[in-house]
N, C-alpha and C positions, 0 to 999 in steps of 0.2 A: 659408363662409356669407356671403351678400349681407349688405352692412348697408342699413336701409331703407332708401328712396330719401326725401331729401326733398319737400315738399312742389312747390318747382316741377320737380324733376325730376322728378317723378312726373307730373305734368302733361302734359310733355313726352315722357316714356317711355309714356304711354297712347295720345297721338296717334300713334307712331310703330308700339306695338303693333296700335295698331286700323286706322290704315288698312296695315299688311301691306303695305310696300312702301319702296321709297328714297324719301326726303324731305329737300329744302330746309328751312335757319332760315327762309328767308323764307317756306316753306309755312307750318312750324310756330308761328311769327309772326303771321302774317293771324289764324289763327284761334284762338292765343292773346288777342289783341286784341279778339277777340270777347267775353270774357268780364272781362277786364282793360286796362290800360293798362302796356304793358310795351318797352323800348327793344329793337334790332334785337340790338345788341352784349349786351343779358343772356341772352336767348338762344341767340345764338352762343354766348358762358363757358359756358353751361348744356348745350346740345351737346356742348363740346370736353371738359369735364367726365366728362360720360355716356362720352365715347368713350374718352379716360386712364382711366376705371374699368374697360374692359372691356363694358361695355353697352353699346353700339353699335359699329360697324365704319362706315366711309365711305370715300368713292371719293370722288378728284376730277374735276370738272366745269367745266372752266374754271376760273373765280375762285375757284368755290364747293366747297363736298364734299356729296354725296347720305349719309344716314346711313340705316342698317340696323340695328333689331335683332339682336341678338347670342340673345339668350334671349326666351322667351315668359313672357309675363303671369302665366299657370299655371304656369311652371317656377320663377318667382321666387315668388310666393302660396308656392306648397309648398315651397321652400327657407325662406322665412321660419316657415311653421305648422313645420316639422322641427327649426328651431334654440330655438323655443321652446319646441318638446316637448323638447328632446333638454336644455335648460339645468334643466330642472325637478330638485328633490332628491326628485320622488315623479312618475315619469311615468303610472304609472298614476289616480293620484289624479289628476294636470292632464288626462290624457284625458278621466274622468269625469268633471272640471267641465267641459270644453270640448262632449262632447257633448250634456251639460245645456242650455248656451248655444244651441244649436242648433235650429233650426225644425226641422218634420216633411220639410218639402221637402229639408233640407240634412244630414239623418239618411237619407233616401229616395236620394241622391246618393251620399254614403257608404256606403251599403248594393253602390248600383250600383257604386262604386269597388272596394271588398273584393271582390265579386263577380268583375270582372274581374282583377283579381290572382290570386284565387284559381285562376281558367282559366289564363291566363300559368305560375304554378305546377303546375298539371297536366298543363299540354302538353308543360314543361319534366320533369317527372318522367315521361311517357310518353315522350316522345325519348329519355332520361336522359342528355342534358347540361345543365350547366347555361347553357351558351350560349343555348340556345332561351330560356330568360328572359331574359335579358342582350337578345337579338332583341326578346321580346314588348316589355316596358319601351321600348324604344328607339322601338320602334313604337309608343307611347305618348303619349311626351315626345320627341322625337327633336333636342331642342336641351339645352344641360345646364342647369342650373336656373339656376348662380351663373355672371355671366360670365368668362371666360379675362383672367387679368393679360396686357396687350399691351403693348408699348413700342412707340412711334411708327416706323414704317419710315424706312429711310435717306432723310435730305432732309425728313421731317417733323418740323415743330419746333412744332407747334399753333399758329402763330399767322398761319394763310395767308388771306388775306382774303377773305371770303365775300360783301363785296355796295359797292356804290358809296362811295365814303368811307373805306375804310378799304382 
């Protein structure tokens, strides 16, 4: 189970979720900046971090390293909503107060989520393997929720300098 992200990694792991793609500290910098005042080198710790977690992967780029999501936005959300269903001493009773919590719209979502689960489960019982689910699910989410423990490849030792100064 992921444990949350904090608040600036969170930050940092949104821009990288949403724009879908490799990115520079200096991209995600610029337009951290936007919203705060924040130095180059926190950033970077805050990258090099994400990536010793396992939530990012990066290539080097010259000086620099390009970083990539590891998991998606959705695949951590629902690892988090599962550890908390799952820690509860009455899951059923936390269900029912969590679908309480919930607007029509996000009952209406839910509805559409059970729905296709339940197809995935039908196709998989009309096949009759259960690989065809194992397939639907993947086809789903097709990244795993919580990211993969990495230890840094031969020759990286996190501390390879990513921008003028350092």
């Amino acid at each position: 189970m992921p444990r949350p992200l904090g608040e600036l990694e969170d930050a940092v792991m949104t821009r990288v979720w949403q724009w879908n793609r490799p990115v520079t500290v200096r991209e995600v910098l610029e337009d951290l900046q936007q919203e705060r005042s924040i130095a180059y080198t926190t950033v970077m710790t805050v990258m090099d971090n994400l990536h010793q977690k396992g939530w990012v992967r990066r290539e080097a780029e010259g000086r620099a390293y390009r970083y990539t999501a590891v998991s998606t936005r959705a695949a951590y959300s629902a690892a988090l909503m599962n550890e908390a269903w799952s820690t509860s001493d009455n899951p059923a009773a936390a269900l029912v107060a969590f679908f309480g919590m919930m607007s029509a719209e996000q009952r209406e979502a839910l509805r559409d989520a059970v729905r296709i689960v339940q197809h995935d489960d039908e196709a998989a019982d009309a096949a009759g393997a259960p690989e065809a689910a194992d397939a639907a699910a993947a086809a789903q989410a097709p990244e795993a929720a919580a990211p993969a423990e990495s230890a840094p490849a031969e020759g990286e030792s996190g501390e390879r300098a990513e921008g003028p100064g350092r």
